[in-house]
C-alpha positions in Angstrom: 5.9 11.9 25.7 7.6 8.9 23.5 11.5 8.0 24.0 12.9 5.5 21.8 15.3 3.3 23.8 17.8 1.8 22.3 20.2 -1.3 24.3 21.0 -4.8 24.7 22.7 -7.5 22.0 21.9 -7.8 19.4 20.4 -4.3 19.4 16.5 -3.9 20.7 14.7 -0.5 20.2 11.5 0.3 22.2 8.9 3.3 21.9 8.7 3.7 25.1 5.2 6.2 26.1 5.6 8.0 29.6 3.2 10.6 31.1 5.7 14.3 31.2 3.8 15.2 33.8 4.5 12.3 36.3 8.0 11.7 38.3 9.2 8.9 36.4 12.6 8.7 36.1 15.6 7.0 33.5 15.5 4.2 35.9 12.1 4.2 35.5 12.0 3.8 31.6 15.2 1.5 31.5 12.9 -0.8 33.5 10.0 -1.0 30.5 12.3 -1.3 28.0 14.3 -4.5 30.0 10.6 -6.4 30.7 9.8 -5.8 26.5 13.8 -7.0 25.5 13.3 -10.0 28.0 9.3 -10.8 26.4 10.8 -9.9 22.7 14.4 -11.8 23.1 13.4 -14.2 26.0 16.9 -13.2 27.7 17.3 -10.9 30.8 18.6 -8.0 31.0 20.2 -6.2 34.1 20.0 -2.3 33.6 20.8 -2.2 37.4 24.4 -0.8 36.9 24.0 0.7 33.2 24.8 3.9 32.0 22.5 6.5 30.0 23.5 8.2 26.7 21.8 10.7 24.8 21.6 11.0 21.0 24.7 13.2 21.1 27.0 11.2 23.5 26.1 13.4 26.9 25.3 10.9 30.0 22.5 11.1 32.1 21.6 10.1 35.7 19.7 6.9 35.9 17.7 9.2 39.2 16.6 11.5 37.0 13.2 12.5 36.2 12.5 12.2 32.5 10.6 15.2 31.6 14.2 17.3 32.6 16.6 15.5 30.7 14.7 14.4 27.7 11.8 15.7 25.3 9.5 14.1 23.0 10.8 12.1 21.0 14.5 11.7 22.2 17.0 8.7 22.3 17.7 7.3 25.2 21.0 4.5 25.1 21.5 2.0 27.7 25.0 1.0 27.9 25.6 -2.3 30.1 29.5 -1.8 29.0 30.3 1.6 30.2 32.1 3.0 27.1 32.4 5.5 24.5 29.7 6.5 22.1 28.1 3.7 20.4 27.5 5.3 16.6 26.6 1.6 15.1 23.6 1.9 17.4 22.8 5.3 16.1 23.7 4.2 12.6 21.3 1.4 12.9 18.2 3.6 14.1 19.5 6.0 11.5 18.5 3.1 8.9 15.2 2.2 10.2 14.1 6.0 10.4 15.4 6.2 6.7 13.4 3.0 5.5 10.0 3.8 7.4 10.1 7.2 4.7 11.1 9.4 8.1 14.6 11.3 6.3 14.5 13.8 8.3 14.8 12.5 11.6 17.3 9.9 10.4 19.2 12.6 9.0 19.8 13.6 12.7 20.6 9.9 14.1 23.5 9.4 11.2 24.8 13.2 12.0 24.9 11.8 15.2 26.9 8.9 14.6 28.8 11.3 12.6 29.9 12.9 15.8 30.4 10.3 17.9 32.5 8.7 14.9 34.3 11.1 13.3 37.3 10.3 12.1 38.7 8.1 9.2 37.9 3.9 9.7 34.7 2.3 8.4 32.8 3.5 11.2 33.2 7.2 10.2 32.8 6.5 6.4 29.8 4.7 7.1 28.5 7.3 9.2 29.1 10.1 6.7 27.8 7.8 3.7 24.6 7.0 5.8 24.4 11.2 6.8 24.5 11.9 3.2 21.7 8.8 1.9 19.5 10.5 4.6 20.0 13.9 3.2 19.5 12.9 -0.1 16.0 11.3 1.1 15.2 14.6 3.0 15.1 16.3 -0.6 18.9 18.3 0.6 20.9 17.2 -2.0 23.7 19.7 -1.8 23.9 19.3 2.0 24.2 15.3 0.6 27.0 16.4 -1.5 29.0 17.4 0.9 28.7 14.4 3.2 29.6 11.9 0.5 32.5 13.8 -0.2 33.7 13.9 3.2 32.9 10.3 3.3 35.3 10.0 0.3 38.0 12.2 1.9 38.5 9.5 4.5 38.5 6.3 2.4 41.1 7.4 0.4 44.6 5.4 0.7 45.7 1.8 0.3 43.1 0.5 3.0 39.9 1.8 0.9 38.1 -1.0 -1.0 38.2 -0.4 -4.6 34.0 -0.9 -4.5 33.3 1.3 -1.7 35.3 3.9 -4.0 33.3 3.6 -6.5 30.2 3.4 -4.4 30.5 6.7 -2.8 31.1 8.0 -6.6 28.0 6.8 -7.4 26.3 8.4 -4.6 27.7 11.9 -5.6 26.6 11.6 -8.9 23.5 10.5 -7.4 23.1 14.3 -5.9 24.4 16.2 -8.4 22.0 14.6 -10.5 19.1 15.9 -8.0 20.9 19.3 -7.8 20.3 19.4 -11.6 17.4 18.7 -11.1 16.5 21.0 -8.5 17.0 23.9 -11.5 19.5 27.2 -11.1 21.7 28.4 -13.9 24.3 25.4 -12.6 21.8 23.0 -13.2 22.8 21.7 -16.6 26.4 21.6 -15.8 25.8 19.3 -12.7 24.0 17.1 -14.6 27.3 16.9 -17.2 29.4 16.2 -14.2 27.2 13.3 -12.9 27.1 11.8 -16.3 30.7 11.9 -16.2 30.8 10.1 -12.7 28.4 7.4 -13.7 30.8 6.7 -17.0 34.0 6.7 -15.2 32.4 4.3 -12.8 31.0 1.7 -15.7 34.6 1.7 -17.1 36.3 0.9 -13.7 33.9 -1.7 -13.1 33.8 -3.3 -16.8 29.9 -1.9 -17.3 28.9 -4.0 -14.1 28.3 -1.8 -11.2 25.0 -1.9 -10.0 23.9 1.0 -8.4 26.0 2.9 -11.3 23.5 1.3 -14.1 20.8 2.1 -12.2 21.7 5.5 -12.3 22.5 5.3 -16.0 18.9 4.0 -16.8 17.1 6.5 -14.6 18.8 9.6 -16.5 18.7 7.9 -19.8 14.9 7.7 -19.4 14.8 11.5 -18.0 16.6 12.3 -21.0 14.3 10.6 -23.8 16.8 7.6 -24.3 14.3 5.4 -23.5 15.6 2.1 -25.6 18.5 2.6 -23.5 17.2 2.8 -20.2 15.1 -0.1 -20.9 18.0 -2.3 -22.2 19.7 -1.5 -19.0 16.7 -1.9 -16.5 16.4 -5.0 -17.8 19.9 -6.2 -17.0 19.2 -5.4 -13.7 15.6 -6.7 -13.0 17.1 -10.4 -12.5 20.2 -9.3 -10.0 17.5 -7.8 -8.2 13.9 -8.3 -8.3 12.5 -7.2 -5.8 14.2 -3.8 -5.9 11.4 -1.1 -6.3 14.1 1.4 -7.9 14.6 -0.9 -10.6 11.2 -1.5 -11.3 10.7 2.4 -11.3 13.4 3.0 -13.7 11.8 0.1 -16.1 8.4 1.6 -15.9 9.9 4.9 -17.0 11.3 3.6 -20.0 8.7 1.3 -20.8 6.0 4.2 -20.6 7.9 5.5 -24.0 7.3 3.4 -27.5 10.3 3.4 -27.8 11.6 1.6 -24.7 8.8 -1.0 -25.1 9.9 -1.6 -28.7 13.4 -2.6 -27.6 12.4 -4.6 -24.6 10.1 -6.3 -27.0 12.7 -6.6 -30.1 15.4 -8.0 -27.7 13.0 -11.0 -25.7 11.6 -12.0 -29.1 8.3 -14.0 -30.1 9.3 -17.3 -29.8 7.8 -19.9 -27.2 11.1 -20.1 -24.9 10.4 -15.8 -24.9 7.0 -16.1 -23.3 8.5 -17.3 -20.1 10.5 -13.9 -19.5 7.6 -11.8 -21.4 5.4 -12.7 -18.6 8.1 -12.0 -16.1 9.3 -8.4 -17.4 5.2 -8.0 -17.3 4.7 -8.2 -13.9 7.6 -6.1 -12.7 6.1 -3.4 -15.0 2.8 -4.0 -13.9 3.7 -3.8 -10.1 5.4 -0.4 -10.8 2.3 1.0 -12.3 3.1 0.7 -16.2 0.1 -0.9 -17.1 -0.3 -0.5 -21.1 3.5 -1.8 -21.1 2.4 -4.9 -19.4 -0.5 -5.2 -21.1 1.6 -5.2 -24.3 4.3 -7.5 -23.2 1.3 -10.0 -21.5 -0.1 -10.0 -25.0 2.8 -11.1 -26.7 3.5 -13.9 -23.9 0.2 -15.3 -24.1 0.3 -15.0 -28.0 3.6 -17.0 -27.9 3.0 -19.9 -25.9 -1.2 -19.8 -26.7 -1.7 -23.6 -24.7 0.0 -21.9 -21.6 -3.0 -20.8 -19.4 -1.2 -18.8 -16.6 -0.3 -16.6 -19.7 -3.7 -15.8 -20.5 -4.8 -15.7 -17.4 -2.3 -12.6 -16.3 -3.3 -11.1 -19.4 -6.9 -11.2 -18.2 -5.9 -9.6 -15.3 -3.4 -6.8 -16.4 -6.8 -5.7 -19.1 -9.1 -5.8 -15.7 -6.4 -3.2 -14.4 -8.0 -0.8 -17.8 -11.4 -1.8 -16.5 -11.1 -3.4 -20.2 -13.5 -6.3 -18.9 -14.6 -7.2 -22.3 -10.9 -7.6 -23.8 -10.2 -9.7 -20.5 -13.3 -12.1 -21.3 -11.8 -12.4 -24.6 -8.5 -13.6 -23.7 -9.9 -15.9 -21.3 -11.9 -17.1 -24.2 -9.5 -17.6 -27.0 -7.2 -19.6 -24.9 -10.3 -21.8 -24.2 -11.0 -21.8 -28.0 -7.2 -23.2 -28.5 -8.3 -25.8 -25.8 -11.3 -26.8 -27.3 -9.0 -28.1 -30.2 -7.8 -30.8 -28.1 -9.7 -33.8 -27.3 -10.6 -35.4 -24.4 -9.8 -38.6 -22.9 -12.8 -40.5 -21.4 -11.2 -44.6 -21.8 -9.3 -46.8 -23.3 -10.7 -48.5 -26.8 -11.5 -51.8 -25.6 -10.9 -53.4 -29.0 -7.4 -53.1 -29.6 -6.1 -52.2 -26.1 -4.1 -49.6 -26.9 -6.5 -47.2 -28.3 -7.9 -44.4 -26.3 -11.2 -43.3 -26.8 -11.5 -39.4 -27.3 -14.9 -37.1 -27.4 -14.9 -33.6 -28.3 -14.9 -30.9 -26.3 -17.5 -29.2 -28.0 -20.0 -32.1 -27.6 -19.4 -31.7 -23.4 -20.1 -28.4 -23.6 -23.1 -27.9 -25.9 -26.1 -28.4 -23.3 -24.1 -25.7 -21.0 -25.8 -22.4 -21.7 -23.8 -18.7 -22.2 -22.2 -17.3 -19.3 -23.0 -13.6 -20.2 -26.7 -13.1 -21.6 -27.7 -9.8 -22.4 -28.4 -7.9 -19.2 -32.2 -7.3 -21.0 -32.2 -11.2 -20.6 -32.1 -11.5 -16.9 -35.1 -10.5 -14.8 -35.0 -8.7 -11.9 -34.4 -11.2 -8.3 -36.5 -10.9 -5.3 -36.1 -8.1 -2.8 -33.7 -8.3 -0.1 -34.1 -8.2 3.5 -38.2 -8.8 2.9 -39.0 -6.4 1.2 -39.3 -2.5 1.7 -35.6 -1.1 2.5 -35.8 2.3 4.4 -38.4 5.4 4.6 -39.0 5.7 0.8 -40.4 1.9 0.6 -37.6 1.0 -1.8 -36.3 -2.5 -2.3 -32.9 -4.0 -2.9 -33.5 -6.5 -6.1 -31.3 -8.9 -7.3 -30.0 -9.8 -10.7 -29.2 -6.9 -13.1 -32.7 -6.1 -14.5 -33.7 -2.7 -15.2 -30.7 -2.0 -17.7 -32.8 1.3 -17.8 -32.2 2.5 -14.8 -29.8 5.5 -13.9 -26.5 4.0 -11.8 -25.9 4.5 -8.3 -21.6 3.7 -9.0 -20.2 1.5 -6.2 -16.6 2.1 -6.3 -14.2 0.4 -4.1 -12.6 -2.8 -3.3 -14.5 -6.4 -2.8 -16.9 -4.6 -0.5 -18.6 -3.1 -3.5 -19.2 -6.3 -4.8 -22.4 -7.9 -2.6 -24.3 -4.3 -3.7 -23.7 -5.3 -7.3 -26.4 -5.1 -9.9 -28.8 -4.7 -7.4 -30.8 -1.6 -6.1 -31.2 1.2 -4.0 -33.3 4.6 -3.9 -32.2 8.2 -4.2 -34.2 11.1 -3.4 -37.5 8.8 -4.5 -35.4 7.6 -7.8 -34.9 4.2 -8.3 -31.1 3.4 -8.9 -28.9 0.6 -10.4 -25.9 -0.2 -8.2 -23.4 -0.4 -10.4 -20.1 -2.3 -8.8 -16.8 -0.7 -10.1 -14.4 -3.1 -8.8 -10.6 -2.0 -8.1 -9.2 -5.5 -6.7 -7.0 -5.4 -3.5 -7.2 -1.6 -3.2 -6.1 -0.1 -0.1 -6.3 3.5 0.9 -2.7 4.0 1.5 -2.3 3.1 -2.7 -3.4 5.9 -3.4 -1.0 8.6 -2.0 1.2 10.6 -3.9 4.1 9.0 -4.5 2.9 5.8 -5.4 3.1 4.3 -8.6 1.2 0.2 -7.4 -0.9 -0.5 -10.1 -3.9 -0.5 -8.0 -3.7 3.1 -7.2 -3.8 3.3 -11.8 -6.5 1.2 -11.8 -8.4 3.3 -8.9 -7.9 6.5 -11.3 -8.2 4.8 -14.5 -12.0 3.5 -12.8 -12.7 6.9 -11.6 -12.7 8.3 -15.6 -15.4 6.2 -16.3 -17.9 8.1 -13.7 -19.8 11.1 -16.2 -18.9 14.5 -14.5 -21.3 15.1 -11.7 -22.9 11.3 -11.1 -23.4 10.2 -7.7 -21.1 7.1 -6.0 -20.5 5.2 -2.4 -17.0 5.3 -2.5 -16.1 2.0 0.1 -12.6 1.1 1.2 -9.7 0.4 4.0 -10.9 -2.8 5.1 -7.7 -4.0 3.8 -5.9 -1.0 5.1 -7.3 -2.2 8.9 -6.6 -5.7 8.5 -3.1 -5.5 7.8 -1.5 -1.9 6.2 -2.2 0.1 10.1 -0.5 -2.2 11.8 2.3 -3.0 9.5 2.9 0.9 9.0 3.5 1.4 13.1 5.5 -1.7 13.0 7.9 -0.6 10.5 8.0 2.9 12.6 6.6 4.8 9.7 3.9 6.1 12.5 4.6 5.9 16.3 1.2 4.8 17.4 -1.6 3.4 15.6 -4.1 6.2 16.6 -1.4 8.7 14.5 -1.7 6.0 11.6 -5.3 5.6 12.0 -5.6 9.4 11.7 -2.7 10.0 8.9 -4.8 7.4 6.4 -8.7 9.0 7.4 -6.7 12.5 6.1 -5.6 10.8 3.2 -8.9 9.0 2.4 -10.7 12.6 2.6 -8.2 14.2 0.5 -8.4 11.6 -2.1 -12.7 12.2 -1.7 -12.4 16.1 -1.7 -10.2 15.4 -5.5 -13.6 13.2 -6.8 -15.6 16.1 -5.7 -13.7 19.2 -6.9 -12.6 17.5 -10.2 -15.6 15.8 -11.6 -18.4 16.9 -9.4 -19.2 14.4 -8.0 -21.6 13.3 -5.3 -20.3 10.8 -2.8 -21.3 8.7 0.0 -19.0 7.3 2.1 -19.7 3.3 2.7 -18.0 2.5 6.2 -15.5 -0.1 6.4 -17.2 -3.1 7.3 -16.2 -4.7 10.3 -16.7 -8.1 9.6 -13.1 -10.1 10.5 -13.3 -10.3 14.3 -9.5 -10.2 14.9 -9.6 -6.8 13.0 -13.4 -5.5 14.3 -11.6 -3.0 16.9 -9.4 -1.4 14.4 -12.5 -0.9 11.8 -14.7 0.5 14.3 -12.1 3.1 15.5 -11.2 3.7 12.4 -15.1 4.1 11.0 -15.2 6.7 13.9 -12.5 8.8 13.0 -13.4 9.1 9.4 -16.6 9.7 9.9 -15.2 12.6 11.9 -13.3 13.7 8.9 -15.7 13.6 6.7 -18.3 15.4 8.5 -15.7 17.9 9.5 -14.5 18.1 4.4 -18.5 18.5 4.4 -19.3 20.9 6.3 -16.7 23.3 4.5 -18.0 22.4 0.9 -20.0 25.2 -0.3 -23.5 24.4 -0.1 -24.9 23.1 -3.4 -28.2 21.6 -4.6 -27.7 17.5 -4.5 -25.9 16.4 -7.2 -25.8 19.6 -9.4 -22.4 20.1 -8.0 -21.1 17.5 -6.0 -21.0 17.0 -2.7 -19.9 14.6 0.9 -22.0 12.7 3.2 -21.2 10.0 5.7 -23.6 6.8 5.5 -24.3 6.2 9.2 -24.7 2.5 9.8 -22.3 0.6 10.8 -23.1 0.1 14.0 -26.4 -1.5 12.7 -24.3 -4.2 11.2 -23.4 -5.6 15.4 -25.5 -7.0 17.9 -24.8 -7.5 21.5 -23.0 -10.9 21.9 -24.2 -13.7 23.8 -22.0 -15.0 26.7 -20.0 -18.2 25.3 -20.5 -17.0 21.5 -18.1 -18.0 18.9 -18.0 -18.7 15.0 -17.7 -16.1 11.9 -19.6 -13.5 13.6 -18.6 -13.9 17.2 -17.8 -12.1 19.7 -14.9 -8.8 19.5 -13.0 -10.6 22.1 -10.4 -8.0 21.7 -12.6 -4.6 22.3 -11.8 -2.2 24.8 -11.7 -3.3 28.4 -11.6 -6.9 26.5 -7.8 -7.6 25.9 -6.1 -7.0 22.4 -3.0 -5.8 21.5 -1.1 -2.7 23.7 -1.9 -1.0 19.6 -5.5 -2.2 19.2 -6.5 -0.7 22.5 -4.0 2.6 21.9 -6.7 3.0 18.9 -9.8 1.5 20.2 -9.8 3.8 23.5 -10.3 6.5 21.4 -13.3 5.7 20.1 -16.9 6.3 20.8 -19.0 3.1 21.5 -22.6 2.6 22.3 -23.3 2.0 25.6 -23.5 -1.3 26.8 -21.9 -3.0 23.7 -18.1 -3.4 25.0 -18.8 -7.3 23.2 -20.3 -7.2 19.5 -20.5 -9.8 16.7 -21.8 -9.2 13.4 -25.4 -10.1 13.1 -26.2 -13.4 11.4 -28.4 -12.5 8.8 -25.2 -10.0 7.6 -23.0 -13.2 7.8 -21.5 -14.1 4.0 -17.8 -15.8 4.1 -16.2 -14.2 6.9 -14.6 -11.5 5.0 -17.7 -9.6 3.1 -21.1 -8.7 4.1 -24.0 -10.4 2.4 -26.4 -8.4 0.2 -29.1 -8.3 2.7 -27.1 -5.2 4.9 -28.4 -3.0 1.7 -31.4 -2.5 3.8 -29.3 -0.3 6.1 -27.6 0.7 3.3 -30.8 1.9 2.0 -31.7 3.6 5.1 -28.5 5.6 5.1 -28.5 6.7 2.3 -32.4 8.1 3.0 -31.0 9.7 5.9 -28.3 11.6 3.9 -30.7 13.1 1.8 -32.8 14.4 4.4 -30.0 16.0 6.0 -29.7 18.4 2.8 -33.5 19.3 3.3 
């Protein structure tokens, strides 16, 4: 069972895992959580005379045993000042639960603190104010009604601060606005009383309030008003850039012609513009609308044409439409602009003051094209020495054989070092055809999300015909920083629940590719290159491989790639190689494998599992060894040899 334990000053909180079964006791607990506070804070703490709280204020005996006083998943609060209830602890859990995406379980924290802190003073209007944020979150907005209105009840008087007042208005226009959204036949006139609220509170606060023109520019956008929404969002991207709600609300409007028209209209076209062009660019791009930033990117770079950061984002935003060709293009008119300048390569040793200049043109004639015709470049040398698995294929290099059907790569950087080279299918000779979507992790693409990866993933995907065949390849970014950074910000309690939360949301993602288009997918594994992250990646290859298997086997049967289909490609493990004793370097030894060392998370995810015999210590094998963070090109022979045995498992 998990407890989270709550104590000490400043305020520490511990998942604390304990075996139900055993006789451990509060006492027991209070003593883990005082060794992590003392390794965390470097202070000691004595929990020798403390007193126990529960989550709703009832005391418990430090003697007694855990698994009859708590359950899964309880609070347990370690007072070293016998007191009261402590409701700022509560409030402050309340607020991590809230921000990890877990409403519901805040929602009981803050009705917690609710109870312990009832009455009017900040402490009770925060409580109720928090209670009714969480409820909101939970998708309850009624029930989140009725808590900001409560909190409102108490704030009332001389003592309550004029912004707090119209805060909490805010926040009930805020769920009546949801309510209206939530449909019923008092759906329309909830949404007039919320406009009402947000109108009243611009006019108290001379149209400054910010959480009130957020609001304004989020239902102006829902209601087709996009010029105004956008005109508003973009007061408020500066007072707060980094606020993803802005963003959201800018996106909105600047999806709509109209909003980009008056975003456009109101920065201008003039040099000192291109400066905030780029800017207003980016936040649209990070919250997924791409054609706006594309648009807005275009006129920056056209407006300041010498700047090259300008052209260079503009590049980038057109890579996000896999529009590779209008990305080459900018890159290549701002270096046409350059090539107007001239060069200085000395000083005129006539006059002295002179300075000799050549063309750039003349520096660059002898260079030859960067892109010649893919029926121009012949076809490299086979990797890995030749034949590549039972069917006697080879993995060439170079882009020859423009002829030849693709094999789609699709994924992050990992699809990269199978690029333009080839593999065989079912005794067909394929063109593996990389269809890069930069920096893409698996947890982009859940629903909710609006990161411009997880448009660029989607926006790739339409480019695969209807029933082609693909090695889908990602997470490697996912393992080497998004697991651990997800249990650390409690939005999962363990890493082995993570692990397992992102495989199910990596097959669901597959299972769309193949329902929708038909498609026939091999799953790449994620390769475990990085050796600080080599533990995660093989636990992780082992658990969706489980899940795939397991999204297989209830497809209905279908011939190849007629209908689509799911198959795991079973080589990772091929990649590793027993280490030598005393090994170190790019592929050294997984110094932090099970029965190894690691992190308390690594080994909560690495225990479970399976390993081969006998190879607790593994480093990549050296002829797999690129730049530390990708494979090179020569693994496609056990790419090759995978995918062989994929196809024979059909047979």
């Amino acid at each position: 069972m998990r407890l989270y334990v709550h104590g000490g000053d400043p305020p520490f909180t511990l998942i604390v895992r304990l075996d139900a079964s055993a006789a451990v006791t509060v006492a027991d607990a209070a003593a883990t959580f005082a060794a992590a506070y003392e390794a965390k804070r470097g202070q000691l703490l004595d929990v020798s005379a403390a007193a126990f709280e529960l989550a709703d204020g009832g005391r418990v005996d430090s003697h007694s045993r855990v698994a009859h006083v708590l359950r899964d998943r309880d609070d347990l609060f370690i007072k070293l000042h016998c007191g009261g209830g402590d409701p700022s602890t509560l409030r402050m859990l309340s607020r991590l639960l809230l921000a990890a995406g877990r409403p519901a379980e805040a929602a009981a924290r803050a009705q917690a603190a609710v109870r312990a802190a009832p009455g009017a003073g900040p402490g009770g209007v925060e409580s109720w104010q928090l209670l009714g944020d969480c409820l909101l979150a939970a998708g309850q907005p009624e029930d989140a009604l009725e808590a900001f209105q409560a909190a409102q009840s108490l704030c009332k008087g001389e003592a309550a601060g004029r912004e707090l007042t119209l805060d909490l208005q805010v926040s009930c226009a805020r769920a009546l606005q949801a309510a209206a959204g939530a449909g019923g036949d008092a759906g329309p006139a909830k949404g007039r009383l919320a406009a009402g609220l947000v109108m009243g509170v611009l006019s108290a606060s001379e149209d400054n309030h910010f959480g009130a023109l957020l609001l304004f520019a989020e239902m102006a956008a829902a209601r087709g008003q996009a010029a105004d929404a956008a005109r508003v969002a973009l007061r408020l991207l500066p007072r707060a850039p980094g606020d993803r709600r802005v963003g959201a609300a800018l996106a909105a409007a600047l999806r709509d012609q109209c909003g980009l028209k008056a975003v456009l209209a109101d920065l201008g076209a003039c040099a000192g513009a291109a400066a905030a062009l780029a800017y207003v660019a980016a936040a649209a791009r990070d919250a997924g609308a791409v054609d706006a930033a594309i648009a807005l990117h275009r006129r920056a770079a056209a407006a300041a044409p010498a700047r090259a950061a300008n052209a260079l984002a503009l590049a980038h935003a057109l890579e996000l439409r896999q529009d590779l060709g209008g990305a080459v293009a900018a890159a290549a008119a701002w270096c046409g602009a350059a090539l107007e300048a001239r060069v200085a390569v000395g000083r005129n040793c006539g006059d002295g003051d002179g300075v000799g200049v050549l063309p750039i043109e003349l520096l660059l004639e002898d260079v030859p094209p960067a892109w010649p015709p893919a029926a121009q470049i012949e076809s490299g040398p086979a990797c890995g020495g030749g034949g590549a698995g039972s069917s006697g294929s080879s993995c060439g290099g170079g882009v020859g054989g423009a002829e030849l059907e693709p094999l789609y790569v699709l994924g992050d950087s990992h699809c990269l070092p199978a690029a333009w080279r080839h593999a065989v299918l079912r005794g067909r000779r394929r063109l593996l055809w990389p269809l890069l979507v930069t920096g893409l992790k698996v947890w982009h693409l859940r629903e909710g999300s609006s990161f411009y990866p997880k448009e660029q993933f989607w926006r790739t995907v339409g480019l695969i015909p209807d029933g082609a065949q693909a090695v889908v390849v990602m997470g490697e970014i996912d393992c080497r920083e998004g697991l651990l950074q997800a249990v650390e910000k409690l939005k999962y309690d363990s890493l082995a629940e993570a692990v397992e939360a992102l495989a199910s949301l990596y097959v669901a993602v597959l299972l769309r590719l193949v329902t929708t288009k038909r498609l026939e997918i091999f799953v790449h594994p994620v390769p475990p290159v990085l050796i600080e992250t080599r533990p995660v990646v093989m636990a992780f290859n082992e658990i969706l491989r489980e899940h795939v298997s397991a999204a297989a086997e209830r497809l209905p049967r279908r011939a190849g790639a007629a209908g689509g289909g799911l198959a795991w490609l079973e080589f990772c493990h091929g990649l590793l190689e027993a280490a030598p004793a005393g090994s170190s370097g790019a592929g050294g030894a997984d110094n932090a494998a099970e029965g190894d060392g690691g992190t308390t998370a690594e080994r909560d995810v690495v225990g479970s599992a399976k390993k081969p015999a006998g190879q607790q210590r593994l480093r990549l094998r050296p002829e797999f060894e690129l730049d530390g963070t990708h494979l090179a090109p020569a693994y496609l022979q056990l790419l090759q040899q995978a995918l062989d045995a994929a196809s024979a498992q059909e047979n």
